[in-house]
C-alpha positions as CSV (number, residue, x, y, z in Angstrom):
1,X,-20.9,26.6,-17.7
2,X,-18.7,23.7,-18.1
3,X,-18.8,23.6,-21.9
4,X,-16.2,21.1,-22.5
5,X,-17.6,18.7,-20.0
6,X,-20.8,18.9,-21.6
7,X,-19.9,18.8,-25.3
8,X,-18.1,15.4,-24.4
9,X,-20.8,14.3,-22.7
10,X,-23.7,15.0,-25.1
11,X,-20.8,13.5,-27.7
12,X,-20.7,10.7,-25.7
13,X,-24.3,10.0,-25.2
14,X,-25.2,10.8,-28.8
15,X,-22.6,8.0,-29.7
16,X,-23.7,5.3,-27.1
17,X,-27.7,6.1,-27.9
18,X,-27.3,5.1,-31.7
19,X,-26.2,1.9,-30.6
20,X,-28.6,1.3,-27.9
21,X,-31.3,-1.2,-29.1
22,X,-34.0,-2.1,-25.3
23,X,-35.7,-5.3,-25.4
24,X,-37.9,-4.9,-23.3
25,X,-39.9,-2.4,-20.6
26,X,-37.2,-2.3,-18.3
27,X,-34.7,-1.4,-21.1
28,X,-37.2,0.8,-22.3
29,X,-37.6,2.7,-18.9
30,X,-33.5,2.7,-18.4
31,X,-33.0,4.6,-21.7
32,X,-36.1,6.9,-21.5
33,X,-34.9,8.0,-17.8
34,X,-31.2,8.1,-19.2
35,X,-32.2,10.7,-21.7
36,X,-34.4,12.7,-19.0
37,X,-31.8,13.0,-15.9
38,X,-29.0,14.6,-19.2
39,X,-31.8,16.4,-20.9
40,X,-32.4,18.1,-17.5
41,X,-28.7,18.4,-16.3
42,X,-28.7,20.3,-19.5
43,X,-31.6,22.7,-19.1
44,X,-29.8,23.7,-15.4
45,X,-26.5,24.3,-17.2
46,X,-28.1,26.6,-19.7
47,X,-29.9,28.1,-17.0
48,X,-26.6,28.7,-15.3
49,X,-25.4,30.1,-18.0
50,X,-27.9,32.5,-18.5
51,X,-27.8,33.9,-15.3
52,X,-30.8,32.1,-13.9
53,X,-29.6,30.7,-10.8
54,X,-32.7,30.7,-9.0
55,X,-34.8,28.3,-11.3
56,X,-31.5,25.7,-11.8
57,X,-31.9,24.4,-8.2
58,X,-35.8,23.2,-9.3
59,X,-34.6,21.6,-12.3
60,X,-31.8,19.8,-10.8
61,X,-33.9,18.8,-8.4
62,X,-36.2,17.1,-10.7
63,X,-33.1,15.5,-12.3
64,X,-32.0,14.1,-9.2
65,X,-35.2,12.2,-8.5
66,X,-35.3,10.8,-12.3
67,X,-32.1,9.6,-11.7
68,X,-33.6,8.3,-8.2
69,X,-35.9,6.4,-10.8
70,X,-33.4,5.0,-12.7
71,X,-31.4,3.7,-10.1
72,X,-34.6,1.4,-8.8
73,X,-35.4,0.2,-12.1
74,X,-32.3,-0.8,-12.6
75,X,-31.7,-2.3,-9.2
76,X,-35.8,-4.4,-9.2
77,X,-37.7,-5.0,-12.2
78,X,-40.4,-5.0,-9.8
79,X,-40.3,-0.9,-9.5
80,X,-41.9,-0.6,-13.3
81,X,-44.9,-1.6,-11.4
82,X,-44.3,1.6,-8.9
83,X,-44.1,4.0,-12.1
84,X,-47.5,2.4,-13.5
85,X,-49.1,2.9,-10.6
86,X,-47.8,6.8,-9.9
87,X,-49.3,7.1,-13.9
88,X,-52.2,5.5,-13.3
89,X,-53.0,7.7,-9.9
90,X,-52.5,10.6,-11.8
91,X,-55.3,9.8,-14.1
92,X,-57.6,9.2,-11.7
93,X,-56.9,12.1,-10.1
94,X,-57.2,14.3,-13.7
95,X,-60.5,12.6,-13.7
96,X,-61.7,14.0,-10.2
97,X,-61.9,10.4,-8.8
98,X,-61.3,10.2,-5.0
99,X,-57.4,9.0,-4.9
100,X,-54.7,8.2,-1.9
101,X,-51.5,9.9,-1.8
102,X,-50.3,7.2,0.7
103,X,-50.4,4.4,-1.9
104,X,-47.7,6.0,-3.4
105,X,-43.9,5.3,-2.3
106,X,-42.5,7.9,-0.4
107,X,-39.6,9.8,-2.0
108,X,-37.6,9.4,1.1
109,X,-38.4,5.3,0.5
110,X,-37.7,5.6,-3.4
111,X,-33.9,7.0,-2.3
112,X,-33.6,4.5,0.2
113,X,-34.4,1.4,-2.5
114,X,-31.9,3.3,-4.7
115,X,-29.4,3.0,-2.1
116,X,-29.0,6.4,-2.1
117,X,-30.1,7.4,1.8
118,X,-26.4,9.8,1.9
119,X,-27.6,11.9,-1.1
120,X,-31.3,12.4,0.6
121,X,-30.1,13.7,3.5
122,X,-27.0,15.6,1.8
123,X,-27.6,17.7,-1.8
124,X,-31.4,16.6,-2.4
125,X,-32.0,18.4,1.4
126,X,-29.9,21.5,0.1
127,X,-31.8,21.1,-3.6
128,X,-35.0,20.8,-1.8
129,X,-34.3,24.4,0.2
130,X,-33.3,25.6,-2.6
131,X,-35.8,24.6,-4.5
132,X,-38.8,26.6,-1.8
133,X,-39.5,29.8,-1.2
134,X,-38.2,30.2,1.8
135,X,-36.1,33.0,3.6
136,X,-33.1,31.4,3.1
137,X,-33.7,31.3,-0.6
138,X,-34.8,34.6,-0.9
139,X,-32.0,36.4,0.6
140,X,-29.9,33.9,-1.4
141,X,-30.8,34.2,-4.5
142,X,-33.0,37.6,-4.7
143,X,-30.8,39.9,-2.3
144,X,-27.9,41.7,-2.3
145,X,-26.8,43.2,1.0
146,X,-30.1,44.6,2.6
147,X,-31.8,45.3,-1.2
148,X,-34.0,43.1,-3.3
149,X,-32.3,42.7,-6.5
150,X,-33.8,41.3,-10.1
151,X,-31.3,39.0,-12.0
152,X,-27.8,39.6,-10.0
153,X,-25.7,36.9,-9.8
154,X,-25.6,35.1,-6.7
155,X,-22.6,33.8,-5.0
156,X,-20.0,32.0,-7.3
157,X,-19.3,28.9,-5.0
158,X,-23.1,28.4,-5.2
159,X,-23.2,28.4,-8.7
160,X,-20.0,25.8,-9.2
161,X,-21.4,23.6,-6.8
162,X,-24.7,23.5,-9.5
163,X,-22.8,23.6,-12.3
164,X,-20.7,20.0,-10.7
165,X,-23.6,18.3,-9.6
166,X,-25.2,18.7,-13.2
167,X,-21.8,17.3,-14.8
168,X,-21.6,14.7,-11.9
169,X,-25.2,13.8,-12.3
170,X,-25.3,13.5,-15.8
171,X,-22.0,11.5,-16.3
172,X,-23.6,9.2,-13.8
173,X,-27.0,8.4,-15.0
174,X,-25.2,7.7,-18.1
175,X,-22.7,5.3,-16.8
176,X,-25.5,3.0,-14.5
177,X,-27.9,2.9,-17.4
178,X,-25.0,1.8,-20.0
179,X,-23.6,-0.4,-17.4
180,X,-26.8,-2.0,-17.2
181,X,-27.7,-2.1,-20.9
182,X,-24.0,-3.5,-21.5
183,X,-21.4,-3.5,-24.5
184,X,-21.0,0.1,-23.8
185,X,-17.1,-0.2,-22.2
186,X,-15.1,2.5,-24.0
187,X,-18.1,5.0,-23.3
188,X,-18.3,4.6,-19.7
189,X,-14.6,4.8,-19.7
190,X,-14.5,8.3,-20.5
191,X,-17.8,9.5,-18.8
192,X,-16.3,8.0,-15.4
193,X,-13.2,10.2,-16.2
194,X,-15.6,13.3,-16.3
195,X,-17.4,12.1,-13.6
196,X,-14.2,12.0,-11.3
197,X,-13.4,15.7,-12.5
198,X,-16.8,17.4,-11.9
199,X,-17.0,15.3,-8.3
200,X,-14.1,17.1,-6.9
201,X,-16.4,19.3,-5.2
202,X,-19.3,19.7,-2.5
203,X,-21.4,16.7,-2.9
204,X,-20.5,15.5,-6.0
């Protein structure tokens, strides 16, 4: 785990989210999705570290379309409408009324209003095998040499590539959500240095 990337980080974000004041939804939505793509980026760092490779893909995953979110909140004010509606589908659907999945945007569209078509078809495609059960995965992550193992650890390039991408990803959601909420220079300063670091790699 990159524990001095993350401990400047979380420094970092702890500093910038005492001063951070929203006044109104879309603020609101920036900070709240802020907080979810780190707190996640987190969670698959610890996972890392713990030896659970084959879970960090999933969570990473999840991170990646929060900050998918973020990125078209920021970008249209309109897209708060997009989340209300997703919410409001999934209580209609909790209540067994009849619902359709086609009024929903399509993750491949949310990416493409993020302006973020390159990363769909590059690490959210790898995250998204990774993230099934497919054979791939299972020889992967759950194999070694013709045995089926429980809890060995899996290739080490594999596991740096995760353990950038959750720096990367982190730094980054941070830096377009204070960038958008303003008077947050010397913060973004040092989470773009960070960022630069962790992105030396595969995607990043």
């Amino acid at each position: 785990m990159n524990n001095q990337d993350w401990e400047e980080i979380n420094k970092i974000r702890l500093d910038a989210f005492s001063k951070i004041c929203h006044k109104n939804l879309q603020q609101k939505y920036v900070a709240l999705l802020m907080t979810r793509v780190s707190e996640l980026c987190q969670d698959c760092l610890l996972l890392l570290k713990s030896n659970r490779v084959a879970s960090a893909p999933i969570v990473l995953r999840s991170s990646l379309e929060s900050y998918i979110d973020l990125m078209c909140v920021i970008n249209d004010i309109d897209y708060l409408d997009e989340m209300n509606k997703s919410f409001d589908f999934h209580k209609a659907k909790i209540k067994g009324e009849k619902v359709k999945a086609k009024d929903l945007i399509s993750i491949f569209k949310k990416f493409e209003l993020a302006g973020e078509i390159e990363t769909y078809n590059g690490f959210y495609a790898h995250l998204c095998r990774s993230s099934h059960g497919n054979l791939e995965m299972l020889i992967n992550f759950h194999t070694v040499g013709e045995r089926v193992s429980i809890g060995h650890t899996p290739n080490s390039d594999e596991i740096k590539i995760l353990e950038n991408q959750s720096v990367a990803l982190a730094a980054t959601a941070l830096i377009e959500g204070l960038k958008f909420l303003g008077k947050f220079d010397s913060q973004i300063q040092k989470l773009e240095h960070i960022k630069e670091f962790a992105g030396s790699g595969k995607y990043a």
